[in-house]
C-alpha positions as CSV (number, residue, x, y, z in Angstrom):
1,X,5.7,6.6,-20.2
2,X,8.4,8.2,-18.8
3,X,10.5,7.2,-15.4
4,X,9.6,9.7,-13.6
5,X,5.9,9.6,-14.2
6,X,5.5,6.2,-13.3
7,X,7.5,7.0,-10.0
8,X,5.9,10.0,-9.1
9,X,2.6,7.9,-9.7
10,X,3.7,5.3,-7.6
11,X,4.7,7.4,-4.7
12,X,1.6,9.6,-4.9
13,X,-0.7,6.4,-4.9
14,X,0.9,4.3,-1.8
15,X,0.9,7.7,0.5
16,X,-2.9,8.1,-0.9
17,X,-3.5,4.1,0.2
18,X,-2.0,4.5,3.2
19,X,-4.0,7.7,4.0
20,X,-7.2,5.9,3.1
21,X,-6.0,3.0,5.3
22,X,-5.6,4.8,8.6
23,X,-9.2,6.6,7.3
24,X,-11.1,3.5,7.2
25,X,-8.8,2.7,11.3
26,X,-10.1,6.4,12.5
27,X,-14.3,5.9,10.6
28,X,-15.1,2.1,10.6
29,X,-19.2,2.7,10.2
30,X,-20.3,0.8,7.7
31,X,-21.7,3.8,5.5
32,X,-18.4,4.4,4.9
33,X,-17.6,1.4,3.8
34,X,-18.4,1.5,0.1
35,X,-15.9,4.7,-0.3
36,X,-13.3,3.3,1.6
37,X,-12.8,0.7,-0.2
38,X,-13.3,1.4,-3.6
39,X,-10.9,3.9,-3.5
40,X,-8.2,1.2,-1.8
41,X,-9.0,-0.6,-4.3
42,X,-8.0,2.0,-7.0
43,X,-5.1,3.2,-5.7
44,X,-4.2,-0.3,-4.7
45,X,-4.0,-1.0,-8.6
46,X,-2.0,2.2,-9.1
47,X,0.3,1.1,-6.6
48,X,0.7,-2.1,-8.6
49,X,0.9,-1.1,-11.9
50,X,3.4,1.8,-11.0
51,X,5.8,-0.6,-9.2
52,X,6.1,-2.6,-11.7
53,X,6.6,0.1,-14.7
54,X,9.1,1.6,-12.1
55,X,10.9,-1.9,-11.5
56,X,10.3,-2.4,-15.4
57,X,12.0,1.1,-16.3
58,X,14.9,0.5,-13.8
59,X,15.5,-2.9,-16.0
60,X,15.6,-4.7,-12.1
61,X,14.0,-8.1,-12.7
62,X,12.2,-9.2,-9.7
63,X,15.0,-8.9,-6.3
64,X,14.3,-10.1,-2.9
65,X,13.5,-6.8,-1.9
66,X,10.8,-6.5,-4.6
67,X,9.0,-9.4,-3.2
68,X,9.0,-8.3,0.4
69,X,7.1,-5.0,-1.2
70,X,4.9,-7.3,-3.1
71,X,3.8,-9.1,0.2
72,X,3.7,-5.4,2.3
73,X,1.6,-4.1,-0.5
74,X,-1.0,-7.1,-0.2
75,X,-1.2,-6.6,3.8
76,X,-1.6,-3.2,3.4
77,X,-4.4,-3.9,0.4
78,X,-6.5,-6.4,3.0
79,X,-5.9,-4.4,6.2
80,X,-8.6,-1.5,4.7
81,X,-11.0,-4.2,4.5
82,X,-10.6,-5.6,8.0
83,X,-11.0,-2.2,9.9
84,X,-14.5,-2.7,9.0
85,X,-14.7,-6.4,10.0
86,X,-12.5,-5.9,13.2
87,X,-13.5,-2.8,14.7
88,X,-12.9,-4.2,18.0
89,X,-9.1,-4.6,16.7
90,X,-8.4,-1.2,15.3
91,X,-5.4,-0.3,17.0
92,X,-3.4,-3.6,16.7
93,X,-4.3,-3.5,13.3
94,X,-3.5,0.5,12.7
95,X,0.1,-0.5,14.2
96,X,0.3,-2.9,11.7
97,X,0.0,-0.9,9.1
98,X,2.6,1.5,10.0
99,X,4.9,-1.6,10.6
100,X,4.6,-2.9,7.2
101,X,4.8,0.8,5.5
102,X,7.9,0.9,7.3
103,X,9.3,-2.5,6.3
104,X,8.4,-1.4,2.4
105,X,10.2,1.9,3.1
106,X,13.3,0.4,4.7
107,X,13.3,-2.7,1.5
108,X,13.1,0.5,-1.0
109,X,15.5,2.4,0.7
110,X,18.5,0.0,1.2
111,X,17.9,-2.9,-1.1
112,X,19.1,-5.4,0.9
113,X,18.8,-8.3,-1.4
């Protein structure tokens, strides 16, 4: 596959999960539940498989900054699960979710190790 189509993939799949994410934050009945997250978990796999072709195409190894995505991708991953678990919670947990989608962005963005 080519660069850009992994990248593209990538990008198009984490905005998706973390569109799904704040769904789940705004709709925590459990009827919903099922949807939610099986398509987190999809696009959760997409996210990972399309990092790492990215990282993989880029010839990168595995840097610092990679493994601080790594870990934001696996908060971001659980925190769709416990909207429906800790409904009471919602908005601490919706504001961590747009703290860790910022820490990944600012890691991508300037590499700092």
């Amino acid at each position: 596959m080519n660069y850009q189509v992994f990248l593209v993939l990538h990008l198009v799949s984490v905005i998706l999960m973390s569109g799904v994410t704040f769904a789940a934050f705004a709709a925590p009945a459990q009827e919903n539940r099922r949807t939610f997250l099986m398509i987190s978990g999809i696009l959760s796999l997409l996210v990972f498989i399309s990092g790492f072709g990215v990282m993989g195409m880029m010839g990168l190894g595995f840097p610092g900054w990679a493994m601080v995505k790594l870990v934001c991708w696996l908060v971001l991953s659980g925190l769709t699960g416990m909207a429906f678990r800790m409904t009471d919670r919602v908005p601490m947990l919706s504001t961590l979710a747009g703290v860790i989608i910022a820490i990944a962005v600012v890691m991508v963005v300037y590499k700092p190790f």
